[in-house]
C-alpha positions as CSV (number, residue, x, y, z in Angstrom):
1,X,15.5,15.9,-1.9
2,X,13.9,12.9,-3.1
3,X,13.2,14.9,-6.2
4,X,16.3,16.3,-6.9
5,X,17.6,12.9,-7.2
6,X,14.7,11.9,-9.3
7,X,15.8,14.9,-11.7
8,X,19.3,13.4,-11.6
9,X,18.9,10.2,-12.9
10,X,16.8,11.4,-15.6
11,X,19.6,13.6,-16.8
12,X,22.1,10.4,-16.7
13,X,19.6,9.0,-19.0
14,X,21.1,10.5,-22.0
15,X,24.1,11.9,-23.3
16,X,23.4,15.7,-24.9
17,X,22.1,15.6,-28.6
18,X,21.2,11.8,-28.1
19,X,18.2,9.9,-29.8
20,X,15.5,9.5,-26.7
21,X,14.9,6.0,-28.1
22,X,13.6,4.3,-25.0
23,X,11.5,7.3,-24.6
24,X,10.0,6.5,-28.3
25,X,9.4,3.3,-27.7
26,X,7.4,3.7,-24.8
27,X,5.3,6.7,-25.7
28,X,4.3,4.7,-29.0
29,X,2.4,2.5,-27.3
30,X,0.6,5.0,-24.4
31,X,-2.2,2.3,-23.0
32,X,1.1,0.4,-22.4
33,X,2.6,2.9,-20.7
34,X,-0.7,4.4,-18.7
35,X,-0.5,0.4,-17.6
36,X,2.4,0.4,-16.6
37,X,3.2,3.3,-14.6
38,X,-0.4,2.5,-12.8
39,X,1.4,-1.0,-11.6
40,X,4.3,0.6,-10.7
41,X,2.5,3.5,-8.8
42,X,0.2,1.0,-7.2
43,X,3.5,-1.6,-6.4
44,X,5.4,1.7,-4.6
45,X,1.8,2.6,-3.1
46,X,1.8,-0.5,-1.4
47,X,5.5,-0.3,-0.3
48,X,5.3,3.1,1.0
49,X,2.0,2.7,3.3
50,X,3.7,-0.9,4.7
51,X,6.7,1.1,5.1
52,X,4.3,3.8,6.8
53,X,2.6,1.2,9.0
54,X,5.8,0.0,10.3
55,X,7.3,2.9,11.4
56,X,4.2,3.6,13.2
57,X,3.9,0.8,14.8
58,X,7.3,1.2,16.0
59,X,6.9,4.8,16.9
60,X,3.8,4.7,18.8
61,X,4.8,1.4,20.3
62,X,7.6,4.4,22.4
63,X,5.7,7.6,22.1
64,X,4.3,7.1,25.9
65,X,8.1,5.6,27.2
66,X,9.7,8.5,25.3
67,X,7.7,11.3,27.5
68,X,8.9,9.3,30.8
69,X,11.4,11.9,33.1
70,X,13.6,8.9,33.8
71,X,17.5,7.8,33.0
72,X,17.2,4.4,34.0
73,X,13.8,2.3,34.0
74,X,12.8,-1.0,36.3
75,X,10.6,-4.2,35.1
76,X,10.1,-7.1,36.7
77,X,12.7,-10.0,34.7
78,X,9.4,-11.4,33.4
79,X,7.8,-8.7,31.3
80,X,8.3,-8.9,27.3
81,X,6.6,-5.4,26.6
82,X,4.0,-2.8,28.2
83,X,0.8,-4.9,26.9
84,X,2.2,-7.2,29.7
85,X,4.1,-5.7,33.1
86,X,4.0,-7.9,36.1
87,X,4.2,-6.2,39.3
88,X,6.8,-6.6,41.8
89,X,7.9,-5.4,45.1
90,X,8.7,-1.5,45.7
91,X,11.5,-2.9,48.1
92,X,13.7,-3.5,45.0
93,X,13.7,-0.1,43.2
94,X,14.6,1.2,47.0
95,X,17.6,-0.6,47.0
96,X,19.0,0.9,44.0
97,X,18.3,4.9,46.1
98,X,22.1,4.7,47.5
99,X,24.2,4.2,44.6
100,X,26.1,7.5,43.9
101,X,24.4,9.3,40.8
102,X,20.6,8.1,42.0
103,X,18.5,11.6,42.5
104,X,15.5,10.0,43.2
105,X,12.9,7.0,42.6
106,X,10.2,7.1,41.1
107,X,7.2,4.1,41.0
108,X,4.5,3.8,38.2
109,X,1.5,1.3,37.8
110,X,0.5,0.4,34.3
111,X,-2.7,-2.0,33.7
112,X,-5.6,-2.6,31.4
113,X,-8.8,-2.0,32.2
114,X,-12.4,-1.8,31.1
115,X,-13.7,1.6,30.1
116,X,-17.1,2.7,29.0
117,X,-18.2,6.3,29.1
118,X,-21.0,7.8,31.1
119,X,-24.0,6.2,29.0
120,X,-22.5,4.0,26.6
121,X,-23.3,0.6,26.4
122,X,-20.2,-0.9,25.6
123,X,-17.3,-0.9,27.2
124,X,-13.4,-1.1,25.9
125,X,-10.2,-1.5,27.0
126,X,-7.5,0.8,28.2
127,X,-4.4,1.5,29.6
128,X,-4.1,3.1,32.9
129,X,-1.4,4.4,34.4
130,X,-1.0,5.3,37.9
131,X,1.1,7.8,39.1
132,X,2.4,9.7,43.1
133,X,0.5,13.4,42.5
134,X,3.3,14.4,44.2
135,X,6.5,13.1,42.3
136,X,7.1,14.2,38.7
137,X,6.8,11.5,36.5
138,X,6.9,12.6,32.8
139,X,8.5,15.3,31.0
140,X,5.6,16.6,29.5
141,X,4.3,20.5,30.9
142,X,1.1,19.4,30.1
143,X,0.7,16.8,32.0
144,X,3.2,18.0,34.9
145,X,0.8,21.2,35.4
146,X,-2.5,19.0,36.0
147,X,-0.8,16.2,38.2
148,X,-1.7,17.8,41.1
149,X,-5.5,17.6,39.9
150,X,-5.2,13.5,40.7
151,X,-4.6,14.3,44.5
152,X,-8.6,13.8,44.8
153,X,-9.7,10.3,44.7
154,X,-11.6,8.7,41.6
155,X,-10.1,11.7,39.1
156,X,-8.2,10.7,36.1
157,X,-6.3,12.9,32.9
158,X,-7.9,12.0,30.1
159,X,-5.8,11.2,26.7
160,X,-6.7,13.4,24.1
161,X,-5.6,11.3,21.2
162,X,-7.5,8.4,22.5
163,X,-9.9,6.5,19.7
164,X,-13.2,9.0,19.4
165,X,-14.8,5.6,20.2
166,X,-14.2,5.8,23.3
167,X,-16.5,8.8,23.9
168,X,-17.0,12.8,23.5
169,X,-14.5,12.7,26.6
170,X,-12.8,15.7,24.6
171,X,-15.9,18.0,23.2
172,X,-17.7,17.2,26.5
173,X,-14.4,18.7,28.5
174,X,-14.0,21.8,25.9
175,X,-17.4,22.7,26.2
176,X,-17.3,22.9,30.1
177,X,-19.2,19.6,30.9
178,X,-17.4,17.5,33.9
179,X,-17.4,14.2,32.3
180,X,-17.4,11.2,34.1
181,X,-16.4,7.3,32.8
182,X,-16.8,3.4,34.8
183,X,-13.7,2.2,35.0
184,X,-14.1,-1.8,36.0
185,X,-17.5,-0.7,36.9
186,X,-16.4,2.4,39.7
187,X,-17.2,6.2,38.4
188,X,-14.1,8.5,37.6
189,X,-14.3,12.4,36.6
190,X,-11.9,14.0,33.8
191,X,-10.5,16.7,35.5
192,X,-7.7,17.1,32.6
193,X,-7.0,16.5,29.3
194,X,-3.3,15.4,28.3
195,X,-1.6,13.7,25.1
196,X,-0.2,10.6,25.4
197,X,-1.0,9.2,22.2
198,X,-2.7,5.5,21.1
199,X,-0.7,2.5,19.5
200,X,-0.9,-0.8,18.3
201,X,-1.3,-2.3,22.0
202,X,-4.3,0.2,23.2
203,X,-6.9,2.6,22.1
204,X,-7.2,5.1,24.8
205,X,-5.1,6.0,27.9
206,X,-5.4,7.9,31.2
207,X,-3.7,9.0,34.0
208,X,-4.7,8.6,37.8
209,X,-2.8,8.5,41.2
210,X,-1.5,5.2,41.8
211,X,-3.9,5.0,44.7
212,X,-6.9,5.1,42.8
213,X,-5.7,2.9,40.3
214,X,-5.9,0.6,43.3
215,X,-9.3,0.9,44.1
216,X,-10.6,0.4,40.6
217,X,-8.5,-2.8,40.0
218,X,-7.3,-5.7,42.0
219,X,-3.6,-4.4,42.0
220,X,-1.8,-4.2,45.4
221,X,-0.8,-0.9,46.9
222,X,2.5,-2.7,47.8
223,X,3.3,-3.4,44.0
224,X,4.7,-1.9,40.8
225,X,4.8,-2.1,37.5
226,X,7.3,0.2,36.5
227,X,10.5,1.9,38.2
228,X,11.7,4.9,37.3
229,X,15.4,6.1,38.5
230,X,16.3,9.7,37.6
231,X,20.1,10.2,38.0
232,X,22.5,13.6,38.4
233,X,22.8,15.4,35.3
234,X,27.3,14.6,35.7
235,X,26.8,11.1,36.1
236,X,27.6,8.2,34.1
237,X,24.4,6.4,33.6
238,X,26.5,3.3,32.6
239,X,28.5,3.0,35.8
240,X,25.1,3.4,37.7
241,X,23.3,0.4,35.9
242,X,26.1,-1.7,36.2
243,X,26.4,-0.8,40.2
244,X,22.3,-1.6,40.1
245,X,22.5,-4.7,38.7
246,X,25.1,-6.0,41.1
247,X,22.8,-5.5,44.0
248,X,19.7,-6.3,42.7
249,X,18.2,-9.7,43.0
250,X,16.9,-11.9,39.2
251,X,13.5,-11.0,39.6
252,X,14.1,-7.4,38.3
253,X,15.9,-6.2,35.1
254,X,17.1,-2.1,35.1
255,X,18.0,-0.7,31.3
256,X,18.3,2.7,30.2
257,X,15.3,4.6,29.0
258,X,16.5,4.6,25.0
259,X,17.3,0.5,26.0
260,X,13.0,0.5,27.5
261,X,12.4,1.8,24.1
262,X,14.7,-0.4,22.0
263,X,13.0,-3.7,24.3
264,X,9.7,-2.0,23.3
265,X,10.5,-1.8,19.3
266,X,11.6,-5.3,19.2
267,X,8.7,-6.8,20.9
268,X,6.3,-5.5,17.9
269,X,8.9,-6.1,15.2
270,X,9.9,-9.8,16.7
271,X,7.5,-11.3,19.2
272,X,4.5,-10.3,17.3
273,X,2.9,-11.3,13.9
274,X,1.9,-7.4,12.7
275,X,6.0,-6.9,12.1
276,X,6.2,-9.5,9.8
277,X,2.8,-9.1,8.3
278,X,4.0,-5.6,7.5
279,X,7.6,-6.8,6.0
280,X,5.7,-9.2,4.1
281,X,3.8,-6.6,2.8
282,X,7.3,-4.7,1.1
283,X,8.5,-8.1,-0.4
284,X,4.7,-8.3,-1.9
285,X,5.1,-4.9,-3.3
286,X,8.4,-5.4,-4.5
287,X,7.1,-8.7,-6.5
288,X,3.7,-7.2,-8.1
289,X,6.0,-4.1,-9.6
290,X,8.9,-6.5,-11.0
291,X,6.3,-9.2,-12.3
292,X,4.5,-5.8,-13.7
293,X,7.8,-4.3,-14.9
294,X,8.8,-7.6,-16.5
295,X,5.9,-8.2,-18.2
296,X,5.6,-4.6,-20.0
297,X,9.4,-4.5,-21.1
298,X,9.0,-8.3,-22.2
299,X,6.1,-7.4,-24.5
300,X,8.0,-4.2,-25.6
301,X,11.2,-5.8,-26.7
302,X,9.1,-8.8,-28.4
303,X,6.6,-6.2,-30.4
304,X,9.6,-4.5,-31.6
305,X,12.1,-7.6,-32.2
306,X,12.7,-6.6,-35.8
307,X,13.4,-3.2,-35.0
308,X,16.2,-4.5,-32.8
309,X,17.2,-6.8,-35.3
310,X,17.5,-4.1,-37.4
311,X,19.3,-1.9,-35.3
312,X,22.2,-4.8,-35.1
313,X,22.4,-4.9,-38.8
314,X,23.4,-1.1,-38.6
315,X,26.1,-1.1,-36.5
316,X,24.3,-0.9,-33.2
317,X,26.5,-3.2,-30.3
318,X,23.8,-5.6,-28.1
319,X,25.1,-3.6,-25.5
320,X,23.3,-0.5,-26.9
321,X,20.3,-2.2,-27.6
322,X,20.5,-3.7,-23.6
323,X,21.2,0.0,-22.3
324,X,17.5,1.2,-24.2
325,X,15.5,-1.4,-22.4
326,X,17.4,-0.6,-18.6
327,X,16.3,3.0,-19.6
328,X,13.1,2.0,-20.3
329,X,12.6,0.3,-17.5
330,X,14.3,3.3,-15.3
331,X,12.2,5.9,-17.1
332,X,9.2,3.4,-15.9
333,X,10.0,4.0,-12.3
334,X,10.9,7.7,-12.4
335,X,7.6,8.6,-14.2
336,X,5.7,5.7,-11.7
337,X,7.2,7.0,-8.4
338,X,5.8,10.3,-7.9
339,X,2.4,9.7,-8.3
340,X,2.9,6.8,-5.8
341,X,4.2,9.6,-3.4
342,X,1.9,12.0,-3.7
343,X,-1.1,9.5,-3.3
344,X,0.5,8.0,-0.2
345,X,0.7,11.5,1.2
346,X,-3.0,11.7,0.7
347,X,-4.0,8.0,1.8
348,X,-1.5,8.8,5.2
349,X,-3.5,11.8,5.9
350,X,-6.5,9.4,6.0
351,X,-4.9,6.9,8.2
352,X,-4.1,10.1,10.9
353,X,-7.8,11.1,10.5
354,X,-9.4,7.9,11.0
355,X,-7.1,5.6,13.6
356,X,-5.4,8.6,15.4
357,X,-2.0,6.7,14.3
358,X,0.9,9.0,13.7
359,X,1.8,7.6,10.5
360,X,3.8,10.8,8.2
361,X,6.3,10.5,5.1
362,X,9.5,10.7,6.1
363,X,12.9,11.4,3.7
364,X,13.9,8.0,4.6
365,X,11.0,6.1,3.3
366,X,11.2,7.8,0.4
367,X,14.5,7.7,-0.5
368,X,14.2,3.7,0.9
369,X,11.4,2.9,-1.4
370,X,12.9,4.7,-4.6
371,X,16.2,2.7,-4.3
372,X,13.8,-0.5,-4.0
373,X,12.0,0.6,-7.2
374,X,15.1,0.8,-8.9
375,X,16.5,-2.3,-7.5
376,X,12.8,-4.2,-8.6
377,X,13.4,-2.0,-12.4
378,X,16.6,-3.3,-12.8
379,X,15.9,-6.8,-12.0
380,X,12.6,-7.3,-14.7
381,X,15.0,-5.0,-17.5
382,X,17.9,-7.8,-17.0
383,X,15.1,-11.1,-17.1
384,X,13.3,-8.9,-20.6
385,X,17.0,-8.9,-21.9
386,X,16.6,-12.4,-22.3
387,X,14.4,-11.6,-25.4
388,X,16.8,-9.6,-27.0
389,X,19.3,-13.0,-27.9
390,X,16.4,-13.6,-30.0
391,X,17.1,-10.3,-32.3
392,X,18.9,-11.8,-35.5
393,X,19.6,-9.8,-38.6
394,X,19.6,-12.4,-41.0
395,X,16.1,-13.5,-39.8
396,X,14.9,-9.6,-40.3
397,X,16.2,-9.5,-43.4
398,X,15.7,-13.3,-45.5
């Protein structure tokens, strides 16, 4: 689609059986123009994979909330994001079992821990989640068909997509080995392999019965992290959250699960510095390809000042002479933007191969990034104008 548009523009360029000047002028000089569409490519480049970044960020900051079975989700008042839960008492997500619409409660536990695998030396850090092998907790087959497996003590579901870093959990488990890992120091066996999916805030992840979570850290039995409350499919989930929050004492907040998701977006993109390091990364983009941009069409317009001069003294309007370097400066960005595509394509493939970050084009960026390009085209075409007032026919001609 992207494309299509791409296609458009260029045939708004010109009116049929018009002189391509702005084409001329820039294919006469072809190191200035190789120059210039690698500056442009390399300033959309940039834009793109900060773009990219950010999305992923925000998307695998909710991939693990998004496969949740749950309506209506419980956190302590306290918590600012899954990198830090505080526990509180199972009594409260009880109280909320009699309001009409509740099906049924669900706890969670969610910690970090220390993780190092069979021989390794070093050990890293992962989340842990802790889960009833009896309840349904997420709305994944996957992982619903091998809950049962965590009925035995010390056994854990592995996360596929976890950093390879973390060890050869996954060939080990294909290849019919039982692996085993020290979590805070105490042996666990993979007895399944699920995909939950890394982010920003962790590497690796498993999955274990809330009982052995327990036992391998200092959490209480008597505590939670998380509370999950599944409601009737003809219910209003509103009317049930407002009902919930009446009852329930400060120490808890209840939201719905898109709301868990939203408070989880605007941790990464508010609270901490990688949003803004990323958004910073756009404007910096933005700035390189207009400075660029500016700096080829102001050369342009100077090398060929009599020729514009000249042009006036013909009958040409200023305005006509204006319109050649704005399609200059558009044909820049049309011919600059799809090898910037194309070599983001390429350097996001990299990123999914060597971070395990789910970072993929989307017709949004694209479309987003093109309109910036020609926002960033338009602005260095109307500062090179500024060389044009300097076009005068008597000077060409005395």
């Amino acid at each position: 689609m992207i494309f299509v548009g791409i296609a458009g523009a260029t045939a708004l360029l010109y009116r049929k059986n018009s002189v391509p000047i702005a084409w001329l002028l820039l294919i006469r000089q072809p190191i200035r123009m190789i120059t210039a569409l690698i500056g442009i490519a390399f300033a959309a480049t940039l834009i793109l994979m900060q773009l990219g970044f950010r999305d992923a960020l925000f998307q695998s900051s909710i991939s693990l909330i998004q496969k949740l079975d749950t309506d209506l989700v419980m956190l302590h008042s306290k918590s600012v994001s899954s990198t830090s839960l505080i526990s509180f008492d199972p009594s409260r997500l009880a109280m909320v079992e009699g309001i009409s619409g509740v099906v049924d409660t669900v706890p969670m536990r969610w910690d970090y821990v220390r993780w190092r695998y069979q021989n390794a030396e070093q050990s890293r850090l992962a989340v842990a989640i802790g889960v009833s092998p009896t309840q349904q907790t997420f709305n994944d087959l996957l992982i619903n068909s091998q809950q049962n497996k965590l009925i035995n003590d010390d056994t854990i579901l592995y996360d596929s997509l976890s950093r390879p870093e973390f060890g050869p959990v996954v060939k080990d488990f294909d290849s019919g080995i039982i692996p085993y890992a020290f979590v805070n120091s105490q042996r666990v066996q993979v007895v399944g392999l699920v995909s939950l999916g890394t982010s920003f805030g962790y590497d690796a992840a498993f999955i274990t019965s809330d009982t052995t979570l327990a036992n391998l850290t200092d959490l209480s039995i008597d505590e939670m992290e998380v509370g999950l409350i599944r409601l009737s499919s003809n219910v209003d989930s509103l009317s049930v959250l407002q009902a919930a929050r009446k009852i329930l004492p400060d120490d808890v907040i209840v939201m719905t699960k898109a709301d868990f998701a939203e408070f989880e977006r605007s941790y990464w993109d508010r609270s901490k510095p990688v949003g803004y390091v990323f958004m910073f990364g756009v404007v910096m983009g933005f700035l390189v390809g207009l400075i660029i941009v500016y700096q080829i069409l102001y050369s342009d317009v100077s090398s060929h000042i009599q020729e514009y001069a000249t042009m006036l003294a013909m009958g040409f309007r200023r305005g006509e002479l204006m319109l050649i370097v704005l399609r200059e400066s558009l044909l820049l960005t049309l011919l600059g933007y799809p090898i910037a595509y194309f070599f983001s394509l390429f350097l996001y493939s990299i990123v999914r191969e060597s971070t395990s970050i789910k970072i993929y084009m989307t017709s949004e960026r694209a479309i987003t990034t093109f309109l910036i390009l020609l926002v960033m085209a338009g602005i260095s075409a109307t500062f090179a104008l500024q060389r044009l007032r300097d076009a005068d026919p008597v000077e060409a001609f005395s």
